[in-house]
C-alpha positions, 0 to 999 in steps of 0.5 A: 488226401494229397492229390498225385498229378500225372502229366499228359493230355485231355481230349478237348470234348472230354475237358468240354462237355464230360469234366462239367457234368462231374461237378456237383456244385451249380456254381463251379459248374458254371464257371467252368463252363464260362471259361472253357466256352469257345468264345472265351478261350480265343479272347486277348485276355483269357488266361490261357491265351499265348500272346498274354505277355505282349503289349497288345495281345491277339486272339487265340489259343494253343491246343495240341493235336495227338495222334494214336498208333491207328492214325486217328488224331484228336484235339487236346489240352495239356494237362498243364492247361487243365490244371491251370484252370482249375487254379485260375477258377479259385484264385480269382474267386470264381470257384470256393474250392479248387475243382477235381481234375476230370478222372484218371481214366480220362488222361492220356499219357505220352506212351499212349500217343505216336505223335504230339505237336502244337496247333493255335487257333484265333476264333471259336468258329476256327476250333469247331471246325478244327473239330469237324475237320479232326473227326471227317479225317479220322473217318477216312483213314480207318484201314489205311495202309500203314506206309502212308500213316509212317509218311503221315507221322514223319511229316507232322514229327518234320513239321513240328521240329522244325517250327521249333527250330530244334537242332541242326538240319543237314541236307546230302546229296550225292552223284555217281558216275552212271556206269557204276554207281561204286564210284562217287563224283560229287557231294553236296550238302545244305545245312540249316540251324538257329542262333536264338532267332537267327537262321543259319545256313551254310552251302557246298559243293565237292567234286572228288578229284580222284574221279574228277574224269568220270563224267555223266551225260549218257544217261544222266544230265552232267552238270557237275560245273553248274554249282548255283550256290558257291564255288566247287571245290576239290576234295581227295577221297580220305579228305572227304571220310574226315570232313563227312565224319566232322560235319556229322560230329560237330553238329551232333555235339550241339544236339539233335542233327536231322540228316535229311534226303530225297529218296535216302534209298539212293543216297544213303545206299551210295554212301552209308547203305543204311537199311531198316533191319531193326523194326524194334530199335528203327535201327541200322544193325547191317554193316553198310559197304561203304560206311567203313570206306567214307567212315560216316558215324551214323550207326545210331542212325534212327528210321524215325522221329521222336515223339518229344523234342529231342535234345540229342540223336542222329535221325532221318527226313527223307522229302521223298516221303514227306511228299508221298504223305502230303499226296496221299500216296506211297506206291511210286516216289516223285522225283526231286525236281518234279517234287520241286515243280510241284511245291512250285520251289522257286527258281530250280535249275541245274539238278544233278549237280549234288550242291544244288540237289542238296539246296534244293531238297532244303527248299522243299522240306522247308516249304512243307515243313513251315507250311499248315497241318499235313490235309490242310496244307494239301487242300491249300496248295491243290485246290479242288483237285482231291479226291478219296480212294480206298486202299486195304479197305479204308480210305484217304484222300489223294491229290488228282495229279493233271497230265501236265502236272507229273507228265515230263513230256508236257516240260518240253513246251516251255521251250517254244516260249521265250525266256523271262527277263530274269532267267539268267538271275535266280534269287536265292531264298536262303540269302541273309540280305538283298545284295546277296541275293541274286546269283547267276 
């Protein structure tokens, strides 16, 4: 009887402790067991291991990581790597007959999963614990508001694209005049993309020259002549819809494009007035004010990320959220640059200028999308300063912010210290070699 595979996921503790009690046979039981053990699986030269193909092998090995609709996360196989086994086993001898693959009530297909992404570990002790940690959170976060299990899944769908270096990342930002905010006085963009192994970063700055006297300083800092990452540039408004609708097209005829912004409510209200109306789709069906008026392309705009790396699509990252998932909080949004002094983004100056807003809003989406796994990256940066609150009746972990931490008051302090010798030189992580490095 021909056996029909499906392709999905196991639980890890179903792959290793259920799928052997099903073999009858003592033998197949036992190899099976052998070549699952944790000690194995972490070994150099286990089958599984996804460094086998270098000269010197490493320990460790990929599992995934899937989390359902309820937040609730599990470590897993790939049915690829169960099916692998099972033919490892009898090719080499180790097993008569090829093993039956553990039932079909075991599988998890991608439809049953809200998000997926790859997590490698390099010692046994590394996937007990992973266990312990996946088990504890899973605890915790049983009836947690459903805001913060979207920030949650925005962030590991972020994470997971990136470290894939998947499609083109383009940060906007944008500045209006104070006195009203229908009046747009600069656009900044930071977009980011790979050849092969080679990161790509490209930076501007325009100021709009049919407002280029309407300047801020009341009740926002005016620093429109401070661009730290280039040379501004004027641009007439009609200029401006062509280059918004060719930047958008161009990237997207590559593949996927990531807009991303920090409060998109902000920026996005200025320019595209995208809201989510379709709760269905995630998409934008509301005619936006300004969307015929800067005509930006982005009616297919989506809310939120693919569960699979997509290989088209226009989608949003707002680092404002990514943040709110990373602190354990969705009631008050951290600005840009106290976010930036909180991930401790290097050498930020100069906000309100949306060239440097732009750059900076990339940093700290690369900071925390290159970084560990959401609670893991959380205990790393913060130590000691978690702590468990219980919203809607269930209960998830917060950073335990200090005054000094998130008061801007305690910012004025830096002045009575004087400057360090390199203040009047920042260096820019985004430069492509050392003599490029350092800008004024």
């Amino acid at each position: 009887m021909v056996q029909i595979v499906v392709h999905g996921y196991y639980r890890y503790t179903d792959i290793n402790f259920e799928w052997t009690k099903a073999l009858e046979n003592p033998s197949d039981r036992s190899a099976l067991k052998g070549f699952i053990s944790t000690d194995a699986l972490v070994h150099p030269d286990h089958p599984l291991n996804v460094t086998d193909n270098l000269k010197e092998p490493e320990p460790g090995i990929t599992f995934t990581i899937g989390t359902f609709e309820s937040g609730e996360s599990r470590l897993l196989y790939t049915s690829k790597q169960v099916e692998y086994i099972r033919y490892w086993l009898h090719a080499t001898g180790y097993t008569e007959e090829l093993i039956p693959l553990p039932g079909v009530d075991y599988l998890l297909t991608e439809s049953s999963l809200k998000t997926t992404y790859p997590v490698t570990y390099k010692t046994g002790a590394d996937i007990k614990n992973a266990i312990k940690d996946i088990q504890k959170n899973n605890k915790r976060l049983k009836g947690t508001d459903k805001t913060l299990l979207a920030y949650r899944d925005m962030f590991a769908q972020s994470r997971k694209y990136w470290q894939e270096r998947n499609g083109t990342w383009l940060a906007i930002d944008i500045e209006s005049w104070e006195m009203d905010h229908t009046v747009i006085t600069e656009y900044g963009w930071c977009q980011v993309n790979w050849e092969g192994e080679q990161k790509r970063v490209e930076d501007g700055h325009f100021i709009i020259d049919e407002y280029k006297t309407y300047h801020n300083g009341q009740y926002v800092t005016d620093n429109r002549e401070h661009y730290l990452f280039g040379e501004s540039k004027m641009i007439k408004l009609k200029d401006l819809k062509q280059f918004i609708r060719d930047q958008i097209t161009n990237a997207l005829i590559k593949g996927p494009l990531y807009l991303v912004f920090h409060d998109h409510n902000q920026d996005i209200k200025q320019v595209f007035i995208f809201r989510y109306s379709d709760k269905q789709t995630n998409k934008s069906n509301t005619l936006p004010r300004y969307l015929n008026r800067l005509g930006a392309p982005i009616d297919d705009l989506e809310a939120s990320l693919p569960n699979t790396s997509p290989s088209q699509g226009l989608y949003l990252v707002d680092t404002s959220s990514l943040f709110g998932a990373l602190e354990g909080r969705t009631g008050e949004t951290r600005g840009l640059e106290r976010m930036c002094i909180l991930l401790k983004v290097p050498d930020t100056q100069r906000f309100h200028n949306a060239g440097n807003d732009a750059h900076f809003t990339m940093l700290a989406l690369e900071s925390m999308a290159s970084g560990e796994m959401l609670d893991q990256q959380r205990a790393a940066r913060w130590p000691g300063q978690e702590t468990t609150i219980n919203p809607s009746g269930g209960k998830s972990d917060v950073v335990d912010w200090k005054p000094h931490q998130i008061d801007s008051d305690y910012d004025d302090m830096e002045g009575i210290f004087p400057p360090q010798k390199h203040d009047q030189m920042r260096k820019d992580p985004y430069a492509s070699d050392e003599s490029d490095a350092w800008v004024n």
